[in-house]
C-alpha positions as CSV (number, residue, x, y, z in Angstrom):
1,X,0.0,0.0,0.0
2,X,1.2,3.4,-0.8
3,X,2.2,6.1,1.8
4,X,0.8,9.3,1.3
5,X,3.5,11.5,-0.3
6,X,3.8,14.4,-3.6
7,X,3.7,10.9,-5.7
8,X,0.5,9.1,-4.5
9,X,-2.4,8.6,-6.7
10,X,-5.6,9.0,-5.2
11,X,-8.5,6.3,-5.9
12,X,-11.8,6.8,-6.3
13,X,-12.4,7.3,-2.6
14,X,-10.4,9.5,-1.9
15,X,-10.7,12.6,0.9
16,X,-11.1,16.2,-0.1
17,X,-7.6,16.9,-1.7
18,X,-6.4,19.8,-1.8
19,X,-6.4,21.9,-4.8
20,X,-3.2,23.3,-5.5
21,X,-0.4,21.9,-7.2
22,X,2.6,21.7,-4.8
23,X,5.0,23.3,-6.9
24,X,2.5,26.6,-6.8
25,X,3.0,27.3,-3.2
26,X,5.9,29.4,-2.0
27,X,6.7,30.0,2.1
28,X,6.0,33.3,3.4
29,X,5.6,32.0,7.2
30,X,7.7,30.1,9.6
31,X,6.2,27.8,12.1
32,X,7.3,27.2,15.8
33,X,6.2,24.2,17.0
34,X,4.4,22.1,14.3
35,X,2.1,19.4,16.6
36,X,-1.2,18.4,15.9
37,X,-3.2,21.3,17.0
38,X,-1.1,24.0,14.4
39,X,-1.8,20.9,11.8
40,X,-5.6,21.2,12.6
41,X,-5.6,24.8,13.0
42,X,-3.4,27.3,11.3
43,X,-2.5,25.1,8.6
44,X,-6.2,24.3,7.8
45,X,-6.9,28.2,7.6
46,X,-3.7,28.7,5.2
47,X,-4.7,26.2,2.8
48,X,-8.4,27.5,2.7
49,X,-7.1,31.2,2.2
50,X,-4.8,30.1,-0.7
51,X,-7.7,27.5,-2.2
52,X,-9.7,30.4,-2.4
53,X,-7.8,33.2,-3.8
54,X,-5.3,32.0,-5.3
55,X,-2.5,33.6,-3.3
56,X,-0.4,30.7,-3.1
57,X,2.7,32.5,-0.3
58,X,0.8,30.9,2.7
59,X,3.2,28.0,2.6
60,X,4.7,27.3,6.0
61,X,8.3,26.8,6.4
62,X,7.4,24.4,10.0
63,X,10.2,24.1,12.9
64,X,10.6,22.9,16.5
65,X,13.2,23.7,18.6
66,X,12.3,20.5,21.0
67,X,14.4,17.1,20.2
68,X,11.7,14.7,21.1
69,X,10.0,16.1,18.5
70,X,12.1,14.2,16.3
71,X,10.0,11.5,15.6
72,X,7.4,13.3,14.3
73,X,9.4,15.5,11.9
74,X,10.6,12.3,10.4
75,X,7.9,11.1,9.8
76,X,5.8,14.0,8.3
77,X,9.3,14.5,6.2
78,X,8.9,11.0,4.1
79,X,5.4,12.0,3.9
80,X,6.6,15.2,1.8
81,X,4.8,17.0,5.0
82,X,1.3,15.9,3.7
83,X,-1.2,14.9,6.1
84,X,-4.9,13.8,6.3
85,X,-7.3,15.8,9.1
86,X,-10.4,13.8,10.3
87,X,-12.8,16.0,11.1
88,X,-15.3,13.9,14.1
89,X,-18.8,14.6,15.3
90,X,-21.6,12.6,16.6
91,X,-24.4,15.2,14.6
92,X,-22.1,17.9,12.6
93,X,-21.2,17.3,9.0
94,X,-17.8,16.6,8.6
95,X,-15.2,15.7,5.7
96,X,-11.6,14.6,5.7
97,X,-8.9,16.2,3.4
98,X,-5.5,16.7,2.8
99,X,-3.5,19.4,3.4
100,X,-0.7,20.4,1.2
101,X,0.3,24.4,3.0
102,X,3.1,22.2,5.1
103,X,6.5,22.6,3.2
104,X,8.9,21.4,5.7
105,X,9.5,20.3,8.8
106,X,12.6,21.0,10.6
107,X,14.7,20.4,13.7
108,X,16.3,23.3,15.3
109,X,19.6,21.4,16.8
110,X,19.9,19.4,13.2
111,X,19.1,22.4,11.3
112,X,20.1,25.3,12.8
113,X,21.8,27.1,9.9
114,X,19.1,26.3,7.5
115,X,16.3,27.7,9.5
116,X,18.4,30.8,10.2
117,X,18.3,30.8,6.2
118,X,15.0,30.7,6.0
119,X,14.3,33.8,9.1
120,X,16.5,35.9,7.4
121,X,14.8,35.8,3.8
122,X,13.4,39.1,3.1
123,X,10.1,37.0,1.4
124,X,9.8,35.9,5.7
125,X,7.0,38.2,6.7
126,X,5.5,36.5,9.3
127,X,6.4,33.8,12.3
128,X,3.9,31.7,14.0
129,X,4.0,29.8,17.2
130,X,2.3,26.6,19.1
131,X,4.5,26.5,21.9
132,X,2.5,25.4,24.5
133,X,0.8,27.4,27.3
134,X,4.1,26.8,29.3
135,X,6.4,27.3,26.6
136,X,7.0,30.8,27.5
137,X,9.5,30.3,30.1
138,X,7.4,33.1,32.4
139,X,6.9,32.7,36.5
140,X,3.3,32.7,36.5
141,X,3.0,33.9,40.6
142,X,5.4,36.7,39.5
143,X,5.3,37.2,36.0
144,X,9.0,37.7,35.6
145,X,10.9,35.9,32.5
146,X,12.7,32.9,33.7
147,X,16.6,33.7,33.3
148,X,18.4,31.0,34.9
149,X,16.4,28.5,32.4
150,X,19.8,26.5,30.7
151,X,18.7,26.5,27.3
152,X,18.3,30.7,27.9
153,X,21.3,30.9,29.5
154,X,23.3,29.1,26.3
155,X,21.6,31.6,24.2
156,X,22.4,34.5,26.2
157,X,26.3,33.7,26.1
158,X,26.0,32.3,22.1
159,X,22.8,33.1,20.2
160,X,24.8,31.8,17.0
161,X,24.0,28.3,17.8
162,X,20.2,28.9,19.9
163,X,18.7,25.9,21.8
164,X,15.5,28.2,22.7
165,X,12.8,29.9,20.1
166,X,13.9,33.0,21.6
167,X,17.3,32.7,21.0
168,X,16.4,31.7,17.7
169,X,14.1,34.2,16.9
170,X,16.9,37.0,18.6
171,X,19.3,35.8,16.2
172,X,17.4,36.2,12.9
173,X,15.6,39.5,13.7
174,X,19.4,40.8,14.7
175,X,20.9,39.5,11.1
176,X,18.0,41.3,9.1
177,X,18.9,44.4,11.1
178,X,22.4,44.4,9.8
179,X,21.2,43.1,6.8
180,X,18.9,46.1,6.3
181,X,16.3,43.5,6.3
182,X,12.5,44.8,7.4
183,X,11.5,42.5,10.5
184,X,8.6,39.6,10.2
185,X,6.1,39.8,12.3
186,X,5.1,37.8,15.3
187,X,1.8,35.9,16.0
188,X,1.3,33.9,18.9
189,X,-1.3,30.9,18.5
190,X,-1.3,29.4,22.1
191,X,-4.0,29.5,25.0
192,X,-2.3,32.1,27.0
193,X,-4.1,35.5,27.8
194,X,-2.5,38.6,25.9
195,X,0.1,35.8,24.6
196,X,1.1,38.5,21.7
197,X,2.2,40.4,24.9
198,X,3.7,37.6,26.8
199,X,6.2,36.6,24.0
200,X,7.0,40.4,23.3
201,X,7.9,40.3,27.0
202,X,9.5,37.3,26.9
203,X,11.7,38.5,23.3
204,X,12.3,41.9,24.8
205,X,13.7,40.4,28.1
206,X,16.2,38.3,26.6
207,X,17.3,40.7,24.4
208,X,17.8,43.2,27.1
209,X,20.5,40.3,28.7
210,X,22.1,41.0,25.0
211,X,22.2,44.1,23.6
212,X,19.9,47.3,25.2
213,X,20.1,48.8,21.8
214,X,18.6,45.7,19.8
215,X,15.6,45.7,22.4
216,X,14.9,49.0,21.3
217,X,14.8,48.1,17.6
218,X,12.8,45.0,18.3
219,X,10.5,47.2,20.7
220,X,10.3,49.7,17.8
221,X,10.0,48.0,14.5
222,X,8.2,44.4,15.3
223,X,5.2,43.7,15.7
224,X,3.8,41.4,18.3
225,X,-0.4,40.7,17.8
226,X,-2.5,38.5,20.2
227,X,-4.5,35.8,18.8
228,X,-7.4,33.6,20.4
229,X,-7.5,30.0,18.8
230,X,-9.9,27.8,19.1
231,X,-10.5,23.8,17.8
232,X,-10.7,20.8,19.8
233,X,-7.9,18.5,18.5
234,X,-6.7,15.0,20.3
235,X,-3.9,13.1,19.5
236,X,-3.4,10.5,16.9
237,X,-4.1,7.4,17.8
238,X,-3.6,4.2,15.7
239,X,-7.4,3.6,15.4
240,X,-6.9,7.4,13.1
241,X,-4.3,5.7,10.9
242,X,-5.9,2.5,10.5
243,X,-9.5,4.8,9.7
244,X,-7.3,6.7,6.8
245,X,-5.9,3.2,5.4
246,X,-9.6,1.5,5.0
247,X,-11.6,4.4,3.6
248,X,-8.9,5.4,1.2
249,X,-6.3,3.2,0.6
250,X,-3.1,5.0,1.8
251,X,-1.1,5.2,4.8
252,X,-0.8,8.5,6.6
253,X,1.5,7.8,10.0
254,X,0.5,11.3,11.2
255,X,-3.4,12.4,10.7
256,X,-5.2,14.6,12.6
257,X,-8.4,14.5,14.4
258,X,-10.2,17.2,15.6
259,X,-13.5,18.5,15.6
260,X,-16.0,20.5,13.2
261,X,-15.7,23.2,14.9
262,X,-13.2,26.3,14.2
263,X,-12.1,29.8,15.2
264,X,-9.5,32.1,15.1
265,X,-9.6,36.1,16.5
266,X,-6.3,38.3,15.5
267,X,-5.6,41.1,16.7
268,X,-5.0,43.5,13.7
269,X,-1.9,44.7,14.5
270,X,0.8,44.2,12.1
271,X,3.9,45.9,10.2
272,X,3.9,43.5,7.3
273,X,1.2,43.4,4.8
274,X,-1.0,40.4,6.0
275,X,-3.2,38.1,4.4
276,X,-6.7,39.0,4.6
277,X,-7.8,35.8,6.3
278,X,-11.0,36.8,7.4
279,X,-12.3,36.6,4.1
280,X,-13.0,33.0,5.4
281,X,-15.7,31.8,7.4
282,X,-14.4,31.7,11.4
283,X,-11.8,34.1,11.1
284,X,-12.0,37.2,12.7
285,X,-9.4,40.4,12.7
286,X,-10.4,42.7,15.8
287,X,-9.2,45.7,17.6
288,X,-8.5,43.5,20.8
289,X,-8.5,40.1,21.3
290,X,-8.7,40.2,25.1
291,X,-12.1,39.7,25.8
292,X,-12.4,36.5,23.2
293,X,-9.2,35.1,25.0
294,X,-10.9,35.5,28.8
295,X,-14.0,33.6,27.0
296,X,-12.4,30.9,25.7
297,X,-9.6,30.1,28.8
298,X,-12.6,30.6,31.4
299,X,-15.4,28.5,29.9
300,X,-13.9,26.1,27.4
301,X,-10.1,25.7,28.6
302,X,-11.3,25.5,32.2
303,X,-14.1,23.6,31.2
304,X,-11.8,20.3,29.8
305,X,-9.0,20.9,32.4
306,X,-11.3,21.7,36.2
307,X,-12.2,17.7,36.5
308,X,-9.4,15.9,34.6
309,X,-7.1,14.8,37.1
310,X,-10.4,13.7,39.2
311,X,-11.7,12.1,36.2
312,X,-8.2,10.1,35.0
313,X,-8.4,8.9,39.3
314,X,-12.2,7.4,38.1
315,X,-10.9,5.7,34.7
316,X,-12.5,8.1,32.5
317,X,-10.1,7.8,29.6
318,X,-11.7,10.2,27.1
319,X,-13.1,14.1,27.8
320,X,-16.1,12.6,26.1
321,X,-16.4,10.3,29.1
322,X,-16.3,12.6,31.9
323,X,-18.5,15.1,29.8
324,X,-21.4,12.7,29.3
325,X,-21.3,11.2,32.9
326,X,-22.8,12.4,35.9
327,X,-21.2,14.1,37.9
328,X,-18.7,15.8,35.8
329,X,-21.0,16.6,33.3
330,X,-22.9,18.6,36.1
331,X,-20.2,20.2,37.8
332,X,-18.1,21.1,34.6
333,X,-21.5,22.9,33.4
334,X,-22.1,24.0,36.3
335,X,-18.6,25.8,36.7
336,X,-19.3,27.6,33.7
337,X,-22.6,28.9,34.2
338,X,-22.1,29.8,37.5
339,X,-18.5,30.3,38.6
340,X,-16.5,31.3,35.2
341,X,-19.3,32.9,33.1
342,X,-19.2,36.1,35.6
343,X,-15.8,37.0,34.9
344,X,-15.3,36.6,31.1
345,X,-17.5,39.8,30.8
346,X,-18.9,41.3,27.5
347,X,-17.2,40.2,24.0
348,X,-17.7,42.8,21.6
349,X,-20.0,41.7,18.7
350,X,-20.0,38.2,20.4
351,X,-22.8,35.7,21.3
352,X,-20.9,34.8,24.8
353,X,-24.0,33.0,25.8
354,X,-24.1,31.4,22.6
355,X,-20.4,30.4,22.8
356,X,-20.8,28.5,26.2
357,X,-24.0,26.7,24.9
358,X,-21.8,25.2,21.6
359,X,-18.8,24.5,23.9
360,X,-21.2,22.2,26.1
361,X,-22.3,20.8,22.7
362,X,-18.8,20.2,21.4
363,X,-17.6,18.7,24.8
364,X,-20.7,16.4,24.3
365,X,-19.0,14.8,21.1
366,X,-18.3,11.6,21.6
367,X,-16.3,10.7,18.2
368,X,-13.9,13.0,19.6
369,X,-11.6,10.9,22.1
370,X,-9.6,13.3,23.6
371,X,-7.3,11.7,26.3
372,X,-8.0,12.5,29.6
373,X,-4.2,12.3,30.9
374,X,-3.6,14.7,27.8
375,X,-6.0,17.1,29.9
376,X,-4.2,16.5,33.1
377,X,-0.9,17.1,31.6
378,X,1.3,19.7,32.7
379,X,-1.4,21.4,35.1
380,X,1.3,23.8,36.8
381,X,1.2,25.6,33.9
382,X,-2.4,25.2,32.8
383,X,-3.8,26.2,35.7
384,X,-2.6,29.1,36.1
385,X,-4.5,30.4,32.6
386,X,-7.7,28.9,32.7
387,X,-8.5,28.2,36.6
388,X,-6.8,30.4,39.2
389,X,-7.6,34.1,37.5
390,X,-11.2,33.5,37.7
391,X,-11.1,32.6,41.8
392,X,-8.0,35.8,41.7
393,X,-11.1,37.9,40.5
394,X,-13.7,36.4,43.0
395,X,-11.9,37.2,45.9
396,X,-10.7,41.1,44.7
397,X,-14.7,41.6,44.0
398,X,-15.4,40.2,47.3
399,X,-17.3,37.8,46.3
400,X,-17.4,33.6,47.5
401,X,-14.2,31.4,46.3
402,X,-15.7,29.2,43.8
403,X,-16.4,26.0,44.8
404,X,-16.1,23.9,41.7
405,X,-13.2,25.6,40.7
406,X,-11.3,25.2,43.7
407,X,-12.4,21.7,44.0
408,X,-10.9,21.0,40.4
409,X,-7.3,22.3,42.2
410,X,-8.1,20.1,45.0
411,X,-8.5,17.1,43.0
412,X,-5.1,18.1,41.2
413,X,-3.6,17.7,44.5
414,X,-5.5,14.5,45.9
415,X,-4.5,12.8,42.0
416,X,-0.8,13.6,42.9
417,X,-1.0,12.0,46.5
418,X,-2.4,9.0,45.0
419,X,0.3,9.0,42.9
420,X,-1.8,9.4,39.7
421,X,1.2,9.3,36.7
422,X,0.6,12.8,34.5
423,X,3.9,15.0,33.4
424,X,4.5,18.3,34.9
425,X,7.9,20.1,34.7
426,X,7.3,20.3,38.5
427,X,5.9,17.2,39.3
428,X,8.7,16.5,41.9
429,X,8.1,19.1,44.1
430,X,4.3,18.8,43.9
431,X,4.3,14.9,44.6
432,X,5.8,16.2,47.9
433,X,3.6,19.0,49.1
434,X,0.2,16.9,47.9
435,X,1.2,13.9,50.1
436,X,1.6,16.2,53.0
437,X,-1.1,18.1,52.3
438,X,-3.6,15.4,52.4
439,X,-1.5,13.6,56.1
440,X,-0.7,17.0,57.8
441,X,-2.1,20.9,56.0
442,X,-3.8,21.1,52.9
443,X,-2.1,24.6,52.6
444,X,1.4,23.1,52.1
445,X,0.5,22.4,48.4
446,X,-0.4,25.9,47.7
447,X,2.5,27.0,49.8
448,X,5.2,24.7,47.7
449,X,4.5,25.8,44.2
450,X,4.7,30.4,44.8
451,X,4.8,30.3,40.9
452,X,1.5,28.3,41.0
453,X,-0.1,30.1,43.5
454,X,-0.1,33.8,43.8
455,X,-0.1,35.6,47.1
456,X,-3.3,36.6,46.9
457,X,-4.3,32.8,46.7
458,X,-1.7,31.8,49.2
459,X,-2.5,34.3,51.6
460,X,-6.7,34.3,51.5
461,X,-7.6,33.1,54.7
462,X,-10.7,32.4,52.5
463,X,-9.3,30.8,49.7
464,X,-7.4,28.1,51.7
465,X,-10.5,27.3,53.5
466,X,-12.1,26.2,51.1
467,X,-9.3,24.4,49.5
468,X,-8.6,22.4,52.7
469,X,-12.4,22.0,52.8
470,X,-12.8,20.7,49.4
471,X,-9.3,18.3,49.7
472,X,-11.2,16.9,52.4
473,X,-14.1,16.1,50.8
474,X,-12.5,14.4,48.1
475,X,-10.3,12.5,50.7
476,X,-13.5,10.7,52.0
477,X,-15.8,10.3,49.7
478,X,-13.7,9.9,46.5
479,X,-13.7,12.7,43.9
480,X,-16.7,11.3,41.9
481,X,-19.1,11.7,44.9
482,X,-16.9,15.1,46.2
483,X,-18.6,16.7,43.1
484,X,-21.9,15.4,43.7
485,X,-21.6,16.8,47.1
486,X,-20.2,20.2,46.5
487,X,-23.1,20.4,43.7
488,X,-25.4,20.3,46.4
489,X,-24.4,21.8,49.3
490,X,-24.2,24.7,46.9
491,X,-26.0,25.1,44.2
């Protein structure tokens, strides 16, 4: 059987292929971080755009600066970078196609002088990123950039051989300055709030360690957007590539599930000329993306990430199975009605309402098998976006700490103690605290992580209450019937 490459013929039954010949598309975009959600995403709104116009520089140049992203590359490489996404819903219409707007796919510590190549091309307008919500190298309690990281501390001393996107990215924008090159821009894609001003601040900082003088040029002449993205996307499993080789007769080691549904909000602040994307359906250029960040992080972020570790300590492998099943289903809803829906406020021309009813819809999808560990991956980092800011502005208004919030932290800590397996860079030092929280004080877990927990959490008389109260809870009942309890007792 034939692997899905520039040479495969396509049968009779084949998926929506896409309708450009290769050889038309030229790269005008660098990638950071090519996993599956940029493959489901951006790359999906890039191959519409040049489908329908006819603009055919939307080609992405794709890179990641991680090694054990090595696999992956290597495989998407003897696939030419083509890829199949399997679109998945129990009652939306849905189609499968291939997607051609992937040129390349390269390793930052094998490539190094190639992808400096590529920055430093004048026809290099515009860089993307999917780095992950931790992948900003910030102190969330503090909001100060992370210097001592190693891989920033190489950079700092050599950027001519950089082991970190920003060193990277330092490097290329400081050869198109002596170069007389025009800067590209810089577009953040990950589910961090103002993220186009997080990596500004992040760039800007390491600069500063640098150079002062190339921190003022970057400060001056690049530009630095915000961008809400939004489309559930699992990982591939082998059930996806075995789906791709009966219905059409190929073999694709890397599709993509994900959902129907699909939305991107840019901020419309650029110094290149950009695409006008929002000539498609679901894309939207705006004035501030804010508001449509706090919407999605609160409600739908919050929503999949409040119960996972709870749910992974039930055997719920899927999201689907945990938001279909009482009590989850309950309490995530719940959550959002009650507890996060407050503090997202008004969205400009936005149906915020309407956006919360489809996400409960979409997190009722059950051909979408999101993994719960996925979910309960990396939490230190996670929560920190989509859970604690909402009980942060609960307690300045002076209002109740959200119960089903902080029980969703609670059961974070309770899944560690039980010694529940899910990565998180600081997994070592949580294991820790959560065992003695749940023997000796709850408030050692929140006191062990300062970059998890702000001081205004840590020191909320109020706050840890109701933390130690919900730990508790979960503690004797189990976290299944802790939810059904807290459901009751208030609300």
């Amino acid at each position: 059987m034939q692997t899905l490459n520039n040479s495969t013929i396509f049968g009779s039954k084949s998926p929506e292929r896409y309708k450009l010949s290769r050889s038309e598309i030229t790269s005008s975009i660098v990638h950071i971080g090519v996993g599956n959600f940029h493959r489901s995403h951006q790359e999906y709104f890039f191959q519409k755009y040049m489908e329908e116009t006819k603009q055919t520089d939307l080609g992405v140049y794709g890179i990641s600066v991680r090694d054990n992203d090595k696999k992956l590359a290597e495989l998407m490489n003897t696939q030419d970078c083509l890829y199949t996404v399997l679109e998945q819903s129990d009652n939306d219409d849905t189609e499968d196609f291939v997607i051609s707007s992937l040129l390349s796919y390269k390793i930052l510590s094998e490539s190094c002088s190639q992808i400096l190549v590529k920055l430093t091309e004048p026809t290099t307008t515009l860089v993307t990123l999917t780095v992950t919500e931790g992948g900003y190298n910030f102190n969330d309690s503090t909001g100060e950039f992370i210097l001592s990281n190693p891989d920033i501390q190489n950079d700092i001393k050599d950027t001519s051989k950089p082991r970190s996107f920003y060193g990277l990215i330092y490097e290329a924008l400081k050869q198109r300055k002596e170069r007389g090159i025009a800067p590209f821009d810089l577009l953040s894609c990950d589910n961090v709030e103002k993220n186009g001003k997080i990596l500004k601040k992040g760039v800007l900082s390491f600069a500063d360690q640098i150079f002062t003088e190339m921190k003022t040029w970057i400060e001056k002449n690049v530009a630095f957007p915000c961008s809400m993205v939004d489309r559930i996307t699992p990982l591939t499993t082998d059930q996806d590539r075995e789906y791709v080789k009966q219905t059409y007769g190929y073999i694709d080691q890397a599709p993509v599930p994900c959902e129907p549904f699909i939305l991107w909000v840019i901020e419309d602040e650029f110094n290149n000329a950009r695409p006008d994307l929002d000539r498609l359906d679901d894309v939207y250029f705006v004035k501030d993306v804010s508001p449509h960040e706090k919407m999605k992080m609160r409600l739908l972020n919050a929503g999949h990430v409040v119960f996972a570790h709870m749910a992974l300590y039930e055997k719920l492998v899927f999201s689907c199975d945990f938001m279909t099943s009482y009590p989850f289903d309950k309490g995530v809803e719940t959550m959002m009605r009650k507890e996060a829906l407050p503090y997202v406020g008004e969205v400009p021309d936005f149906d915020v309402i309407g956006f919360l009813e489809n996400t409960i819809k979409r997190f009722r999808n059950t051909k979408i098998k999101d993994q719960t560990l996925r979910l309960a991956t990396d939490t230190s980092n996670r929560t920190t976006k989509f859970i604690l800011p909402t009980i942060e502005d609960a307690l300045k208004a002076g209002n109740p700490v959200p119960p089903l919030l902080t029980l969703g932290v609670a059961g974070w800590c309770y899944a560690l103690s039980e010694d529940l397996f899910f990565e998180d860079v600081l997994r070592d030092r949580l294991l820790t605290a959560a065992k003695e929280a749940v023997t000796k004080r709850g408030k050692a877990f929140l006191d062990a992580v300062p970059e998890v927990f702000s001081n205004t959490l840590r020191n909320s008389q109020f706050f840890v209450e109701q933390f130690e109260e919900s730990l508790k809870l979960i503690m004797e009942n189990g976290p299944a019937k802790a939810i059904d309890l807290t459901l009751h007792k208030y609300y």
